[in-house]
N, C-alpha and C positions, 0 to 999 in steps of 0.2 A: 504494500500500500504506500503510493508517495502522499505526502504532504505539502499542501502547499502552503506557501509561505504567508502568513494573514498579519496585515499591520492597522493600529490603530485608524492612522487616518488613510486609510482607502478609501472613506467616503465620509459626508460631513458626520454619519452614525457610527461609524467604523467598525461598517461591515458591508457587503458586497462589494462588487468589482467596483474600479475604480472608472469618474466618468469620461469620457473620450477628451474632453475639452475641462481642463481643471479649472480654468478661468470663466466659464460661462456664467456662473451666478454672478461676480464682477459686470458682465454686460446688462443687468439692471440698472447701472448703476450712471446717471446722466455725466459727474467729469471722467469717468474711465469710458467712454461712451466718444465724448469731446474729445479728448487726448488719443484715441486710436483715430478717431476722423482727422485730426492732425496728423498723423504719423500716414497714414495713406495719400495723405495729397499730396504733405513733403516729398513723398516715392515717389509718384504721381509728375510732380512738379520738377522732381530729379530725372526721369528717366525722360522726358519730353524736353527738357531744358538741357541735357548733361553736357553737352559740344560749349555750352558758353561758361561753363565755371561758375556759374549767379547762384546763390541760394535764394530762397524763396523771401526772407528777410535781405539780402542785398538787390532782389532787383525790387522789393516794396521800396528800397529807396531810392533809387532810381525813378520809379515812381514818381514819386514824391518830385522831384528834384526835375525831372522833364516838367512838370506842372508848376512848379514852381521857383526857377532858374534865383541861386542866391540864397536861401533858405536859408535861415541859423540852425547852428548844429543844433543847440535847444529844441526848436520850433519843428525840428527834424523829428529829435527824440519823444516831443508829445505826439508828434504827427504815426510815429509806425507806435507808439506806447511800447515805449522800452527804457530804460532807464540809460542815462549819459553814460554810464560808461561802455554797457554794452553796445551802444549808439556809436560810439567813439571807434570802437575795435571795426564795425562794421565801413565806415567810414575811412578808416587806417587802411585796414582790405581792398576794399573799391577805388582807394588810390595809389596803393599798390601795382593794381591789375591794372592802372591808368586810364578809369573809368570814371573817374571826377578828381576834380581836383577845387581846393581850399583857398580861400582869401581869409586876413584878418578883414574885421568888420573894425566902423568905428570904435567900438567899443575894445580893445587891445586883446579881453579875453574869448569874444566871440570869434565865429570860424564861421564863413558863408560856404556857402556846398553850391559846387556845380558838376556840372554832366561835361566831360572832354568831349571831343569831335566822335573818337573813338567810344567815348559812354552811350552818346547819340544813338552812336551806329547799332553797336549791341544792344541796345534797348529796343530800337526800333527792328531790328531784327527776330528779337525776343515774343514778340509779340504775339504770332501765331501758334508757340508752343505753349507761352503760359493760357493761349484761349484752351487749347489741347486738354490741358492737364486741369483746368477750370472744371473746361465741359466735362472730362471722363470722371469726376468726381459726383457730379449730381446724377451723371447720365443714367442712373437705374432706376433711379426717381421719373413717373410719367413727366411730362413734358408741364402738364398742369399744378404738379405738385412744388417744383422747381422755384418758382417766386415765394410762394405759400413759405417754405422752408429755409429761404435765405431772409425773408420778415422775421420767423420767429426768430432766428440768431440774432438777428440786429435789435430786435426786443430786446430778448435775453441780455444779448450786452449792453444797449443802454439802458435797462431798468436796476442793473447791479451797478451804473456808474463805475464809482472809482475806487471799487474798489478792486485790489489785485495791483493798481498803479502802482507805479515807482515813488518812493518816497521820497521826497524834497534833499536835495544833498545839501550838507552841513558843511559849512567851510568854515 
């Protein structure tokens, strides 16, 4: 006669087999819900995007920055909601890659953001893959459900405000 082997938590009762998907009760769960629809569209946004190098957080700045030529790195960092520093590093990056590049502003310790000829290019190129990676994100959702479902998240986010923001830096 074998034996097999039987361990506490095999199941939340600990006993029968164990379930195919250990994380499924988790998918009740609205921000482990939010955070995998995150991590899909990052894939999503990376495998449609990957020839340009842009993370989905450098070309929101880009974004930004085709719209609005000069931005303060500030005015940046409220605009993608991230906090200065990480704003900063992403900005470091994207001039790096010589995709924008920095002016002081009047003010000695501001820093204006612009898009090079080259950030142009890339951006406007960009364009068609991030529709790609957009569309193949809702795309299982009927066509009608589609607005319905990008209302509630804009609910959701402005009815929580501000909270989750970046906290005021302390100098």
């Amino acid at each position: 006669m074998t034996r097999r082997p039987t361990s506490p938590a095999a199941t939340p009762q600990g006993i029968g087999p164990r379930p195919s998907d250990p994380g499924a009760a988790l998918m009740e769960r609205p921000g482990v819900l939010i955070r995998r629809l995150h991590q899909v569209h990052s894939a999503m946004f990376q495998e449609e995007c990957a020839g340009f190098g842009v993370t989905p957080v450098q070309y929101s700045l880009l974004t930004l920055l085709a719209g609005a030529p000069g931005l303060e790195q500030g005015a940046a960092a409220i605009g993608l909601r991230l906090d200065r520093f990480t704003t900063a590093d992403v900005v470091r990056r994207l001039e790096a890659a010589g995709l924008l590049r920095t002016e002081r502003g009047q003010d000695r310790r501001a820093k204006m953001l612009f898009l090079t000829t080259h950030g142009i290019e890339v951006f406007t190129a960009m364009q068609a893959c991030v529709d790609r990676a957009h569309s193949r994100l809702v795309e299982p959702l009927p066509e009608r459900r589609r607005g319905p479902f990008l209302r509630v998240l804009r609910e959701l986010v402005t009815r929580h405000g501000m909270v989750g923001d970046p906290p005021p830096k302390v100098r």
